[in-house]
Backbone as CSV, one residue per row, in Angstrom:
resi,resn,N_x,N_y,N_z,CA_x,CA_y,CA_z,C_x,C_y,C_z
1,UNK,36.463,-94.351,42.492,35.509,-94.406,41.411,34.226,-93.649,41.773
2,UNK,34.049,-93.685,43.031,32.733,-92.962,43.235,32.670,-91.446,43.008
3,UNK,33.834,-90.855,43.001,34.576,-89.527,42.962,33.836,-88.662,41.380
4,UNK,34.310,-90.002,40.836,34.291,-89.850,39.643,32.909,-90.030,39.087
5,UNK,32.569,-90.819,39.504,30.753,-90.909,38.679,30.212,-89.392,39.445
6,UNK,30.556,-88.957,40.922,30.045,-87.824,41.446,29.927,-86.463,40.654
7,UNK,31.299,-86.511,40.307,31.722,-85.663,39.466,30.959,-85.118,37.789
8,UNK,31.556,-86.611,37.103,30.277,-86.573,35.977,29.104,-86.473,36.261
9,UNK,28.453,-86.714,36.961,27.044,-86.139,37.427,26.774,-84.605,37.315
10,UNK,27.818,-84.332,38.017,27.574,-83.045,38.400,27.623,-82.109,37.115
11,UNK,29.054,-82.700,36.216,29.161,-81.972,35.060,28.024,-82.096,33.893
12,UNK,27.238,-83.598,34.244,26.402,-83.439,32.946,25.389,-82.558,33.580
13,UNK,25.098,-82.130,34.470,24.047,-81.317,35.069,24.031,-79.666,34.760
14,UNK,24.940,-79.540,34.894,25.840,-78.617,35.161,26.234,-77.517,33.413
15,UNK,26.526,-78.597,32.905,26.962,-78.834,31.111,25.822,-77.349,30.081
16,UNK,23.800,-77.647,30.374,23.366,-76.348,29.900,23.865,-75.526,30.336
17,UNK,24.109,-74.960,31.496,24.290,-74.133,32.308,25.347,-73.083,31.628
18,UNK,26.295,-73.999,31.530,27.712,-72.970,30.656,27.530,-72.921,29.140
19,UNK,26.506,-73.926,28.576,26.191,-74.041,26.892,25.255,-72.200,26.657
20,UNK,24.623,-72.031,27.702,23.480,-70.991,27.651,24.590,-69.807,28.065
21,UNK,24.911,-69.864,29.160,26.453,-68.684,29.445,27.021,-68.050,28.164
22,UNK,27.447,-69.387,27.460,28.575,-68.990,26.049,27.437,-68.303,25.492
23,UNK,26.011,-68.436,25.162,25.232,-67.967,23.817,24.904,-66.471,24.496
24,UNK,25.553,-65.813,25.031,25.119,-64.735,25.397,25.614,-63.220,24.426
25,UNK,24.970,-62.785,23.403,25.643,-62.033,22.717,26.392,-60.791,23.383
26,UNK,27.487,-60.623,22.864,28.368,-59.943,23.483,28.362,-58.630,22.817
27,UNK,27.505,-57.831,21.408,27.170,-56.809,21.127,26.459,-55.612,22.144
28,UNK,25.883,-56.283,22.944,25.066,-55.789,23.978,25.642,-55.494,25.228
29,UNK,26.886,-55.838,25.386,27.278,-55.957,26.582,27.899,-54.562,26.501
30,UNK,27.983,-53.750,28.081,28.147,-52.462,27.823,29.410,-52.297,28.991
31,UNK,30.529,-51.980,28.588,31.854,-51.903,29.605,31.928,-50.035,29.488
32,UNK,32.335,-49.712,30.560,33.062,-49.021,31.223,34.480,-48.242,30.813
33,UNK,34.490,-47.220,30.493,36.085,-46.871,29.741,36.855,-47.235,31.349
34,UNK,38.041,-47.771,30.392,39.450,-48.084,31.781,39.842,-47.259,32.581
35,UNK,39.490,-45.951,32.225,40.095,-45.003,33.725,38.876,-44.876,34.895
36,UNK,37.095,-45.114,34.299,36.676,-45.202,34.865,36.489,-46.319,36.146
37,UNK,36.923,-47.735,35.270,36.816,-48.703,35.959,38.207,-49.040,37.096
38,UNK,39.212,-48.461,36.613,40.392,-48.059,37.693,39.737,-47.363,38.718
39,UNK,39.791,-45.887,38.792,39.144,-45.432,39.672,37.980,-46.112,40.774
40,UNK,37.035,-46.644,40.130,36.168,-48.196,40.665,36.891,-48.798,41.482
41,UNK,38.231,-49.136,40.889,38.543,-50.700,41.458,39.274,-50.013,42.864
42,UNK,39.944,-48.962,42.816,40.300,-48.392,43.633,39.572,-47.961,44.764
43,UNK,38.091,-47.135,44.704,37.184,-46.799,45.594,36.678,-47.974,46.239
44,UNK,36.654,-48.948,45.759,36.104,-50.780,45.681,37.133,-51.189,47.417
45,UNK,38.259,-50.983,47.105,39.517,-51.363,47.588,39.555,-50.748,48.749
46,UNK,39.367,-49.140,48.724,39.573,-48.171,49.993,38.171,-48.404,50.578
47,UNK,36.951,-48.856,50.366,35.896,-49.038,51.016,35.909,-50.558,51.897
48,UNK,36.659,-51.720,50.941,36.618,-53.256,51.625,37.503,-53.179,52.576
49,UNK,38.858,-52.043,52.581,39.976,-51.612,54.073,38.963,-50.671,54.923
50,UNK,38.063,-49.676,55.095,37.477,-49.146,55.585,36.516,-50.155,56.531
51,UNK,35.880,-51.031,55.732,34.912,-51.457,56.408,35.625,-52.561,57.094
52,UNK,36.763,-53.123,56.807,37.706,-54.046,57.321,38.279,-53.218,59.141
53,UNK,38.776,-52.340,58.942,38.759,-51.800,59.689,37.831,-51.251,60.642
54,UNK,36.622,-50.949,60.762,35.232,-50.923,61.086,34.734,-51.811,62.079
55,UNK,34.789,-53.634,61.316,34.553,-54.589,62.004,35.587,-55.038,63.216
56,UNK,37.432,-54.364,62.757,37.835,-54.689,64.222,37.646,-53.530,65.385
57,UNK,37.571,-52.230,65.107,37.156,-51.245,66.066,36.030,-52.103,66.874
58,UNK,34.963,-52.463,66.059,33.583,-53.126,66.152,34.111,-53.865,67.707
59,UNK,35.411,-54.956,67.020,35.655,-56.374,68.007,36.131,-55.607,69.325
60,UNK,37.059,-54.525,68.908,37.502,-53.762,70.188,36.902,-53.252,71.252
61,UNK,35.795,-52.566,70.608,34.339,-52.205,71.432,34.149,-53.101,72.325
62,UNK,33.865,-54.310,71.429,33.489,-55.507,72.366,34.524,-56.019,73.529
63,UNK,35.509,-55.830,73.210,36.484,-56.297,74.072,36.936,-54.997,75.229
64,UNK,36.116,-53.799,74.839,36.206,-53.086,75.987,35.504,-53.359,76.778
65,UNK,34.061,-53.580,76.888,32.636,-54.022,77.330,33.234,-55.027,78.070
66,UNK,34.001,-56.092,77.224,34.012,-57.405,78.366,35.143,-56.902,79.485
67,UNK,36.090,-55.961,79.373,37.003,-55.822,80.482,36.657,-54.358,81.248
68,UNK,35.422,-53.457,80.805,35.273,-52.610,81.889,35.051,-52.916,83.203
69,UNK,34.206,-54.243,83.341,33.803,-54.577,85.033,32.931,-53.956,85.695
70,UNK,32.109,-52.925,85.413,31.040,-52.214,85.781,31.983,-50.641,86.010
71,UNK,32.912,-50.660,85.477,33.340,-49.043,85.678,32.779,-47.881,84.680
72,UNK,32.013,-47.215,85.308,31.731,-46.157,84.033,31.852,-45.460,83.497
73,UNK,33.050,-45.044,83.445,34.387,-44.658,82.746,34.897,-45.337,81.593
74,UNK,34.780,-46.483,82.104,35.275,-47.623,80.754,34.031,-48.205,79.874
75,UNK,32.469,-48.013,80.616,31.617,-48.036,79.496,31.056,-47.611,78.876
76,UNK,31.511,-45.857,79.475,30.963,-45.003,78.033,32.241,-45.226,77.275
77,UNK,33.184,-45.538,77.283,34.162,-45.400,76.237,34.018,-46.401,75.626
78,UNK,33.654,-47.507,75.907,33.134,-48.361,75.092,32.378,-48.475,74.118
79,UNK,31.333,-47.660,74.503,29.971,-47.197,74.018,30.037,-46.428,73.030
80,UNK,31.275,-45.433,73.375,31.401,-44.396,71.998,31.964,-45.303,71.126
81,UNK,32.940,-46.093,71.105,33.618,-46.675,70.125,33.262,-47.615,69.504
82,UNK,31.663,-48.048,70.055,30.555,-49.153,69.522,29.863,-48.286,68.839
83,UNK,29.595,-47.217,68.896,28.916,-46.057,68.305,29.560,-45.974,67.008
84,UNK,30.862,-45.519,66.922,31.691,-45.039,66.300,31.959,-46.223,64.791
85,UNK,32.141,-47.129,65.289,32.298,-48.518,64.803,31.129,-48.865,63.808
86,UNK,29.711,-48.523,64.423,28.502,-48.577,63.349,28.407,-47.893,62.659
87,UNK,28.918,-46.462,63.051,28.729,-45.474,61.963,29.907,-45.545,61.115
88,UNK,30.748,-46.351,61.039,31.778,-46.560,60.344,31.560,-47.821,59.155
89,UNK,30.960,-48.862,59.738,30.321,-49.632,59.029,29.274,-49.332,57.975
90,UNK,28.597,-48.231,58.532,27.097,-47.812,57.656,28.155,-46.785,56.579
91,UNK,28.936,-45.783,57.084,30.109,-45.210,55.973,30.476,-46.228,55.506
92,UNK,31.111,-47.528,55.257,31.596,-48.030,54.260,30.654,-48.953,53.435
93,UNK,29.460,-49.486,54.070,28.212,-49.912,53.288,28.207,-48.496,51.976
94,UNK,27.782,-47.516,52.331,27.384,-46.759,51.770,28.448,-45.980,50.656
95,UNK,30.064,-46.538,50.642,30.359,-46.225,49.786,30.171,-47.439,48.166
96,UNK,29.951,-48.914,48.861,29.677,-49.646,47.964,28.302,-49.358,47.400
97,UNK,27.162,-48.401,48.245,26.157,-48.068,47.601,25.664,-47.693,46.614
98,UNK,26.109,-46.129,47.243,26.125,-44.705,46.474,26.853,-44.387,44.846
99,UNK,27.749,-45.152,44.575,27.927,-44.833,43.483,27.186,-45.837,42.002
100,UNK,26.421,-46.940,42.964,25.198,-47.611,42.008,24.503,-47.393,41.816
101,UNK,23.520,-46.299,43.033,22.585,-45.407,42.969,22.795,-44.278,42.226
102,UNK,24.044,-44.005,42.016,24.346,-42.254,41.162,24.152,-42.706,39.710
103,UNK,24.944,-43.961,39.444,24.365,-44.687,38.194,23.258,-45.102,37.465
104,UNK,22.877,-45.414,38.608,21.231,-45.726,37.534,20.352,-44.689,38.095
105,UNK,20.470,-43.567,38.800,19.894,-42.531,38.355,20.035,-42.004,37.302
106,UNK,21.644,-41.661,36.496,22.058,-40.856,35.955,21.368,-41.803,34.561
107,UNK,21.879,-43.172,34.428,20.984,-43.727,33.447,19.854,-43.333,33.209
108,UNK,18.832,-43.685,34.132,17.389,-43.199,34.435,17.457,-42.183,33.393
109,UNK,17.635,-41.123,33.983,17.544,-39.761,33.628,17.560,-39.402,32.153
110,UNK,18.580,-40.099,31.846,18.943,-40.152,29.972,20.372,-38.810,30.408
111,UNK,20.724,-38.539,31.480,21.896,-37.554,31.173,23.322,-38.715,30.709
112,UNK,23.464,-39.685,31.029,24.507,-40.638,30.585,24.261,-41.693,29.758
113,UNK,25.176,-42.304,28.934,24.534,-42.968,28.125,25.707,-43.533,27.822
């Protein structure tokens, strides 16, 4: 029972929240033609595997560092691939960026509309 009064609590709280959601006129709302937003979902996709990939190079780095042992051979190679790894990360930040920034420039501008 306590589950339950928790619950209703939460929903009567909760309740404007989605009443104000629904009143949102939907004349205004501005979508995307479908080949554009494909393309999106796709660049979306090859950037979240990029940067997925990124963070384990990242772990690898690290796991070179912990098994070089003071050889320095094994910690510049480390080093590059900790290198390599950030700039791989900052490449896939920057593809979720760049094409929000090309947007509301291009908005800005008045060339798209």
């Amino acid at each position: 029972m306590k589950y339950v009064k928790t619950f209703l609590c939460y929903a009567f709280y909760a309740a404007p929240l989605f009443a104000n959601a629904a009143s949102i006129p939907t004349q205004f709302v501005q979508t995307a033609p479908i080949p554009i937003l494909f393309v999106q979902s796709i660049l979306d996709f090859i950037a979240s595997l990029f940067l997925f990939g990124s963070v384990i190079y990242l772990l690898y780095a690290g796991y070179l560092f912990f098994i070089a042992e003071g050889d320095p051979k094994k910690i510049d190679t480390a080093k590059n691939n900790l290198r390599w790894s950030i700039i791989g990360i900052g490449v896939g930040l920057l593809a979720y960026v760049l094409p929000q920034v090309i947007k509301t420039f291009l908005d800005s501008s008045g060339l798209v509309r």
